[in-house]
N, C-alpha and C positions, 0 to 999 in steps of 0.2 A: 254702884259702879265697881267694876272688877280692873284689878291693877296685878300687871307683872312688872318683878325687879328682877335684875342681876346680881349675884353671886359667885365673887371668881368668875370661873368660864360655866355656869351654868344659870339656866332663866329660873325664876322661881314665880311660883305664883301658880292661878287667879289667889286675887286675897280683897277682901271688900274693903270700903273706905275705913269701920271700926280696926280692923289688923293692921289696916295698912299704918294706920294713926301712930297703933301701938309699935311696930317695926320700927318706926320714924321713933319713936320716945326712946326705945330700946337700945337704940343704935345700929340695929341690925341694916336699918336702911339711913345711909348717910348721903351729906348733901352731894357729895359726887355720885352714887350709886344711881345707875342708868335706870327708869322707870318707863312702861308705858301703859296706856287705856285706851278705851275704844273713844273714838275722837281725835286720836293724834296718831300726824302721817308719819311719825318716826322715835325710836326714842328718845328719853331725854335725861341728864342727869338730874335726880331731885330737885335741887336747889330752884332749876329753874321754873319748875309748874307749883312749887310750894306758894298756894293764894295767902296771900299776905291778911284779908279780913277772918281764914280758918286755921290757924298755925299746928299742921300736922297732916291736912288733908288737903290734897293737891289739887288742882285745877286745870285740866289742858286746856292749855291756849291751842288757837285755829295755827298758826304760824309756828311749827314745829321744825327744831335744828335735824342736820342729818342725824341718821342711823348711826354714822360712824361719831356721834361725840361723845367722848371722852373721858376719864377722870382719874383718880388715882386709884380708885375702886378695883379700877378694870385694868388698869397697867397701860402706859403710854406705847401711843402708836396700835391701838387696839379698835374694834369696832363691833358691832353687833350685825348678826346676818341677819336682813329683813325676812328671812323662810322659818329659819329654825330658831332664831333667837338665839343663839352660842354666839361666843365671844371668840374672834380669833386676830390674830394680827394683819395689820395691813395688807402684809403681801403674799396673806392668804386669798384675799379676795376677790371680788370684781367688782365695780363701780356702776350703776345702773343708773346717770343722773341724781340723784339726791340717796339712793339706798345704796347700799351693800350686800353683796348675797357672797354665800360663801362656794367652794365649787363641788358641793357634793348636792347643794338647791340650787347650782346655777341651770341643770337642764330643765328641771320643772319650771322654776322662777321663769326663763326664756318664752317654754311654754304657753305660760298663764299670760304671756305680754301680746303672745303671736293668736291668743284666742280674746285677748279683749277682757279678760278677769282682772277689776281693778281692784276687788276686798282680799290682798295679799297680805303675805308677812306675817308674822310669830303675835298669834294675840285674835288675829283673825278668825272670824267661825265662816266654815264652808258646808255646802251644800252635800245632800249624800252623792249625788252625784260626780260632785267635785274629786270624794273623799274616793269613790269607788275608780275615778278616772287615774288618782296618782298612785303612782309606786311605793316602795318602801325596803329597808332591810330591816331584816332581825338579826340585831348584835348581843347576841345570847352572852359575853363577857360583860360586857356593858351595861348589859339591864342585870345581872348579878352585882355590878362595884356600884350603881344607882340604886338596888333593894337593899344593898349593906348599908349605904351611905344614910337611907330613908331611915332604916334602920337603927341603927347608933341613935337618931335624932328621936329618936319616932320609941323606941322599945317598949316600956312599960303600955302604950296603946294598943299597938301591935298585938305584944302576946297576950297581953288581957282578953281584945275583943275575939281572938283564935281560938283563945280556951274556953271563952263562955260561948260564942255560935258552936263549936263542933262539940261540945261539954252535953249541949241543951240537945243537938240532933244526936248524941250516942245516947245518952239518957233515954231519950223517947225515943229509942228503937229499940231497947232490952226489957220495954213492958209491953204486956201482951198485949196486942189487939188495938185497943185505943192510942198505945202510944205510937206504934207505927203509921195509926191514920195521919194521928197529929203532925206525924215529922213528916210526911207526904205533903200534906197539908203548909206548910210554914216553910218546908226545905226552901224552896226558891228567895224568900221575903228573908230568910236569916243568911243564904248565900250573898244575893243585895246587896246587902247590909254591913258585910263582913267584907266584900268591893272595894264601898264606899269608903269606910273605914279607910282603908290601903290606896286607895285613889286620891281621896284628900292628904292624907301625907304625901303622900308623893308631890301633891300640888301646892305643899307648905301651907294649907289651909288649917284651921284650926278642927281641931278632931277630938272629938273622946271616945271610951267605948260605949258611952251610951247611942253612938250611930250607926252600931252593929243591927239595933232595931230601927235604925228610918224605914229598911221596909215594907214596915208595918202601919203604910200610909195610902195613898192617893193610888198607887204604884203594886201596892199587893196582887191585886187581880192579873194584871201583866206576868209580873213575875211571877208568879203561880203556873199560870197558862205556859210560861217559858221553860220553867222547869217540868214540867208535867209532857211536853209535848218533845220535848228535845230529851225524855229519858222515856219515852213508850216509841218513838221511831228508831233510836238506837236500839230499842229490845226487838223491836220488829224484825231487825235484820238477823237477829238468832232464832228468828221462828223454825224456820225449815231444818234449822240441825235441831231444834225442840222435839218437833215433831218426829224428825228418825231417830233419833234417839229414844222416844217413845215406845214408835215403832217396833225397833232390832232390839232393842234393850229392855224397855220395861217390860212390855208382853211377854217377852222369855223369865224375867224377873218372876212376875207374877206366875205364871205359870209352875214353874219350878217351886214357889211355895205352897201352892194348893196341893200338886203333888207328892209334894214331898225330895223329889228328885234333884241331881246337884245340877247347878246351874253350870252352862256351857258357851260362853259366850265364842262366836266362829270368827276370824279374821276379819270375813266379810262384813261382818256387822260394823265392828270398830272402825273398818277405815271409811265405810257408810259415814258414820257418824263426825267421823273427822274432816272428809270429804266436806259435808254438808256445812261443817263447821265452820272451815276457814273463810272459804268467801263473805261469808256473816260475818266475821270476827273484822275482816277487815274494812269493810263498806262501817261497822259499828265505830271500830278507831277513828276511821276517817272523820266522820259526823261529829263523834266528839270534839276533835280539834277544831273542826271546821267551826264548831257554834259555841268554842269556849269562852268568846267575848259577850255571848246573848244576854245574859244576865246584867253583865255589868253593863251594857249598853242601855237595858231598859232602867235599872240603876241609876244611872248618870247622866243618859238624855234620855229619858222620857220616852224612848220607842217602845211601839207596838208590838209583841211578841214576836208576831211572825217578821217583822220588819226587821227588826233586834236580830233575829235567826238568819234573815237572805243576806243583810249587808257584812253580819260577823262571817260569814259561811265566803260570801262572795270575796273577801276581802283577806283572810287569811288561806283561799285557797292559792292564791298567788304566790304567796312563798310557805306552802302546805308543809312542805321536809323539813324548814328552817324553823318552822313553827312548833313543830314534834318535837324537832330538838329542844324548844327551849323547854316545853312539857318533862322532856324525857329528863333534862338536865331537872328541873325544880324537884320533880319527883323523886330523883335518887338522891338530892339533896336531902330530901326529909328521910327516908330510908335512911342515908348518913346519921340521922339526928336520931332516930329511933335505935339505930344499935351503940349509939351512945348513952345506955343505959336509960335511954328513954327522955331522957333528959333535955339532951341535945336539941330534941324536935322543939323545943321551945324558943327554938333561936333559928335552926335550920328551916323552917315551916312559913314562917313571920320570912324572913331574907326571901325565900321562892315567891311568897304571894305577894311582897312588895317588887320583885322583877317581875312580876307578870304585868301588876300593875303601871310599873313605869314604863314597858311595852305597848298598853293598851294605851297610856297619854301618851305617849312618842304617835300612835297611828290613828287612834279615836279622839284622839284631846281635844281641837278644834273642830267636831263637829258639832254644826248648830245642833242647843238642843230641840227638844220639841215641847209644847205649851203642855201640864196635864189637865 
């Protein structure tokens, strides 16, 4: 059984019944701290689903208080929005019968009421369908103060598992021949891996680095095929400037050294080539963005490569700009951290990939996963 709690004004969780045990021992989770699991129509504070025959590991009862109850956890006059799971005050909200929505999931929530979807609410797993039919923003400050926050919590994981996956793919790419097979080979299944890592923090799951390697399971084959095919169709679209560039360029190359004669490249050539370039260059950016959840999708639920590639692609082309940005923003993040003597990037890098991550559960997090 998987359980979310409340923290302050943020949800945390899934976490299985052994975490959850140890939370509750720990104090992290008190008897007023708002909990919920699949089984119960609303949350509830601790106390009240704690089974008295298993002291530590909860029980939902069928008969669940509102969304809106309370405790000192969460600060009086406070309630949880059945959409999002945030914590906000009263007369943030709206009252829906027994739940609470807040008013930035009050037009979905409305939605989902007017088409007859009764599996709602923060905790709930949705169909892809579901997931491709709702909206979303990208709050590119916000998944930056949520990759810091993971972060602080999270460090020693973070940069450890960062420095051994991309440590292992620079390594096997500075030897000859077999090691660039290798890293062709594994890229996707250590990419995975290196997700998962930054996805379970985010979800206050328990994490080491040695789940930088889960890829290297059930899931291999996919993630192989995801990365293999989402990096030969972005090269596809620099074909045509390959080839004139070929063309205008290398044949006069060549030529010019059998003869001996100095090489003359003509105007025409270069803007040939530039020409040819850009429209590739940008149809390749695009794809990138579009499919940079593919991985972590087949990751974390269990999709099909190609499946993993239409729903990320379909799903982030919606807010395609906002989405760059956050790219553009992680990216010059780490650039930050790299001309900090280099140093930096050990912190800068870790913060980006845990915003991308707490991105990808704000928009992917409740989708069902898939059986492997």
């Amino acid at each position: 059984m998987e359980w979310y709690y409340a923290v302050g004004d943020k949800q945390m969780g899934p976490v299985n019944d052994e975490d959850f045990k140890r939370l509750a021992a720990e104090g992290t989770i008190r008897p007023d701290t708002l909990v919920w699991c699949a089984g119960m129509d609303n949350w509830k504070p601790y106390r009240e689903v704690t089974a008295a025959s298993s002291p530590g590991i909860p029980t939902p009862t069928p008969t669940a208080t509102n969304a809106g109850s309370t405790g000192s956890g969460t600060g009086a006059g406070t309630v949880v929005c059945r959409e999002c799971g945030k914590i906000f005050p009263l007369e943030d909200v709206v009252k829906f019968g027994d739940s609470f929505v807040c008013g930035t999931c009050k037009p979905l929530y409305v939605q989902r009421m007017r088409e007859g979807v009764g599996n709602t609410g923060f905790g709930a797993e949705i169909s892809e369908d579901e997931l491709l039919g709702r909206d979303y923003d990208v709050e590119i400050g916000e998944a930056l103060s949520q990759g810091w926050e993971s972060f602080k919590q999270n460090a020693g994981i973070m940069i450890g598992a960062t420095v051994v996956v991309y440590a292992i793919l620079f390594g096997l790419g500075i030897i000859p021949f077999v090691g660039g097979l290798i890293q062709w080979v594994i890229n996707g299944a250590m990419l995975g891996g290196l997700w998962m890592v930054f996805i379970k923090c985010i979800r206050d799951q328990n994490t080491t680095i040695g789940d930088a390697f889960c890829g290297f399971g059930p899931r291999f084959t996919s993630l192989f095929a995801t990365s293999l095919v989402t990096s030969l169709l972005s090269g596809i679209c620099m074909l045509p400037a390959v080839i004139v560039f070929l063309v205008m360029v290398g044949v006069p190359v060549a030529m010019s050294g059998q003869t001996g004669s100095n090489l003359h490249l003509s105007t025409t050539a270069i803007i040939a080539v530039v020409a040819a370039g850009i429209p590739g260059a940008i149809v390749a950016v695009y794809l990138s963005v579009a499919w940079m959840f593919s991985i972590a999708l087949v990751a974390d639920k269990g999709l099909g490569f190609w499946n993993a590639m239409t729903i990320s692609r379909k799903v982030v082309t919606k807010h395609w700009w906002a989405t760059f940005g956050l790219m553009l923003v992680v990216g010059i993040l780490s650039m930050i951290g790299v001309m900090a003597c280099g140093v930096g990037v050990l912190v800068t890098a870790p913060v980006g990939l845990a915003a991308l991550a707490w991105h990808y559960q704000r928009v992917f997090g409740d989708l069902a996963p898939e059986t492997d």
